[in-house]
N, C-alpha and C positions, 0 to 999 in steps of 0.2 A: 315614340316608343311603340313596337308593333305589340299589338293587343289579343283576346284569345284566338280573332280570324288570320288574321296572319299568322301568330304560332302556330295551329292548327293544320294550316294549308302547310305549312313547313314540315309538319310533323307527318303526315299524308305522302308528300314529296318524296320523304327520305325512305319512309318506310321498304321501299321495293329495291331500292340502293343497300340499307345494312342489314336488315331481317337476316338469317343464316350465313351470313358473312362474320370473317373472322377478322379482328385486327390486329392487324401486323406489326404496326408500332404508334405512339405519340407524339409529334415533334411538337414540342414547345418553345414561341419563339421568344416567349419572354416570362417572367416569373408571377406577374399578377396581373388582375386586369383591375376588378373594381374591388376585391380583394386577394390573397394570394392566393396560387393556384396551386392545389395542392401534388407535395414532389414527387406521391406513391403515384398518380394517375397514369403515366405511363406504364414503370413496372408491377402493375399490378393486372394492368388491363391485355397488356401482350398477349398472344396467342388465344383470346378467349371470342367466344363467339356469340354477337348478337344475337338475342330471343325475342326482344321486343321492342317498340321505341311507341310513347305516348306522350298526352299534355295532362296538366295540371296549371288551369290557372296558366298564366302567362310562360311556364316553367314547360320544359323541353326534359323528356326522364329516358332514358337510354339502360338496357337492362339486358345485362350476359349471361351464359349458361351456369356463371358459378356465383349467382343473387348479389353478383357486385352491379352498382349504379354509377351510370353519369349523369349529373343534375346541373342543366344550363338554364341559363337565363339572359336573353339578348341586349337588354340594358336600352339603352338608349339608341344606338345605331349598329346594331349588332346583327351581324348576317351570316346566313350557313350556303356555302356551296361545294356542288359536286363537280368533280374536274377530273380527269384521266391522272393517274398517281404518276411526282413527280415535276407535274406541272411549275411552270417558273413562279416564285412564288411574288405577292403583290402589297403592297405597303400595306399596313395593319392586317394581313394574317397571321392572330396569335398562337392558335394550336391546330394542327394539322395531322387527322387520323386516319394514317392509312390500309386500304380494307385488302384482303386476297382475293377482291375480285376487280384490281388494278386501278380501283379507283378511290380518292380522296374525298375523306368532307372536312372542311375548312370553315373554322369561326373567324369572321374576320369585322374585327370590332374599331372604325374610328377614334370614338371618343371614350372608347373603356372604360364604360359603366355595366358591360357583360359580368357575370358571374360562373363561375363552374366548377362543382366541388365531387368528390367522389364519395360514395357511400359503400363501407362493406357489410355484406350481409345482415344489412337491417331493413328494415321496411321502410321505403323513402318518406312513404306518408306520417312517418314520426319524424324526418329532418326538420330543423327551426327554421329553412324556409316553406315547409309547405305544411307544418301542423297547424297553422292559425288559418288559414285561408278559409274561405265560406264554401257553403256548393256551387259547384259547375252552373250556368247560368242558365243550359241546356238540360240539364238531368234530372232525375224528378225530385230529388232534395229541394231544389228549387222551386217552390209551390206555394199557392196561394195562402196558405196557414203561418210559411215560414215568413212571406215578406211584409203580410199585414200585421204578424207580431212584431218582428222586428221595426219596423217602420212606426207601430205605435209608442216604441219608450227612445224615439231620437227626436235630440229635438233641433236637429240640423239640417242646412237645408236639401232637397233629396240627390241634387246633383252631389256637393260633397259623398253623400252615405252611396250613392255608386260604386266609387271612387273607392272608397274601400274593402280591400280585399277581404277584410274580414267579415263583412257582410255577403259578398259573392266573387269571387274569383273569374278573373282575365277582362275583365269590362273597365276602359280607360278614357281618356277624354272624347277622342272619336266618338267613340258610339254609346257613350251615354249623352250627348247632345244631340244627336241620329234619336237615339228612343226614348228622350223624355222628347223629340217635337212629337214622333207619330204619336205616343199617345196624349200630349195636348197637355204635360201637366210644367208646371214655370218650375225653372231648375233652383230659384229661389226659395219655391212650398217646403214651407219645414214640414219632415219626414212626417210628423204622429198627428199631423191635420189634412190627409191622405185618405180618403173614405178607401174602405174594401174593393171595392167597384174601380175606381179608379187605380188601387193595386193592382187588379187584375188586367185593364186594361196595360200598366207599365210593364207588369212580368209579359202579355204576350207581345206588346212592342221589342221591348228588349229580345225575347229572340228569334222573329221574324227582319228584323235589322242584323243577328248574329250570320242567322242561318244565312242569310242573303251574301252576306258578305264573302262569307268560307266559301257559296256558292263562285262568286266570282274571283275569287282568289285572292279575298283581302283587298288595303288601299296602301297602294302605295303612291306618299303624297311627296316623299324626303326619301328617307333610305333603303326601306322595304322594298326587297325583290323576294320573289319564291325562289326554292334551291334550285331550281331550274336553270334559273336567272330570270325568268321571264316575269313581268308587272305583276300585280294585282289590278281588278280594270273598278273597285267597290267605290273609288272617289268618284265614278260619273254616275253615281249613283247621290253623291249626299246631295241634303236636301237643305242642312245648315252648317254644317261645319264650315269654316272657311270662305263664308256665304258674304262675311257683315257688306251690310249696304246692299247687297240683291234683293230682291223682289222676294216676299214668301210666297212657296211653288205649289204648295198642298193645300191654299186656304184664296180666298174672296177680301182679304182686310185691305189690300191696299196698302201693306206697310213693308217694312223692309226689316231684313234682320240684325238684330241688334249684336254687340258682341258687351260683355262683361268680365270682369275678372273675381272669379272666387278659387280661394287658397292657392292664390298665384298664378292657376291657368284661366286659359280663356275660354269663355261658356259662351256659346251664339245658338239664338233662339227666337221665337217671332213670338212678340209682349199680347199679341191679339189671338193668335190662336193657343197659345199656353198659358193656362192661369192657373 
């Protein structure tokens, strides 16, 4: 599932593509994907003209001159490209918007667990997918006060409490195993036996791992490409992900990294230099 670095890098991408551009129309090529897709999106969006396009959390938010919203979410294999308008179109592209400046952006979702809903004139940060979600991992909401209180009354382990969005929004398997290695804490440590000190160490891991990654365009490891089309290059970067059995890269132990399973995914981490 791509995570806030790849949403990001996608959201960056498009910007110079719909910013003052108008949409022309929405082809839909089928009625729902991971729920239905709602039937005003098109006529409602015609002739109006992008203002803005930003992230939230894993969520893609698309905003025209008349405070209408489109609110995406790439789901599982879910990818956005830009193509000369008309373009032949290619198995699993579900909705295809085309702009007046002759070119298309296409969601084009394999296994359709994407989402995309429309919003009128509300504030998106009140929709029921994004009013629960935590602070940005990157902004200053996200601070030393927030994560050592929250971390004091969990009592699960701290990889789980990543993982949730309700605790901080766009941080997903990847790179919460990426930043609990650099900062050396076991994805096992239940959260509220976590000293301050070593918070602080995980919030600056966590996004020096972020930053890094948006720097290099995300990781694409499966389906992630930028709307470009072009990789992400952040997988020759991990240091555990995907690792199990290789050598740990960052430490002297002599051991190798392990892989585990908590709430169904897989956690890989080195037992010696994370405690």
């Amino acid at each position: 599932m791509p995570e806030l670095p790849e949403v990001e890098t996608i959201v960056r991408g498009l910007r110079n593509h719909l910013i003052g551009f108008t949409i022309n129309s929405i082809d839909l090529q089928r009625k729902d994907l991971r729920f239905p897709i709602p039937k005003s999106l098109n006529k409602s969006l015609n002739g109006k003209k992008i203002i803005d396009i930003v992230r939230r959390g894993k969520y893609i938010i698309i905003n025209n001159e008349d405070k209408q919203t489109i609110l995406l979410h790439l789901g599982m294999t879910g990818r956005i490209k830009i193509r000369p308008i008309n373009t032949k179109k290619v198995k699993h592209d579900h909705i295809i918007i085309k702009l007046n400046s002759n070119q298309e952006i296409v969601f084009n979702d394999s296994r359709r667990f994407g989402m995309v809903d429309y919003i009128d004139k509300i504030d998106y940060r009140n929709h029921k997918w994004i009013k629960f979600l935590g602070p940005e991992p990157l902004g200053s909401l996200f601070s030393d006060n927030y994560i050592t209180t929250y971390l004091s009354k969990s009592k699960s382990p701290i990889k789980n409490v990543l993982l949730n969005q309700k605790f901080v929004a766009g941080i997903g398997n990847i790179y919460a195993c990426e930043a609990l290695y650099l900062a050396g804490v076991s994805p096992n440590r239940i959260a509220n036996s976590i000293s301050r000190n070593r918070s602080k160490k995980l919030a600056l891991a966590i996004k020096q791992v972020l930053n890094k990654a948006i720097e290099l365009g995300g990781c694409s490891i499966k389906d992630y490409v930028q709307a470009s089309g072009e990789i992400g290059y952040f997988q020759q970067e991990l240091n555990v992900y995907g690792k199990y059995g290789k050598k740990c890269t960052l430490c002297i132990c002599n051991s190798s990294i392990k892989k585990i399973k908590q709430s169904g995914r897989s956690t890989f981490f080195c037992s010696k230099k994370q405690t």
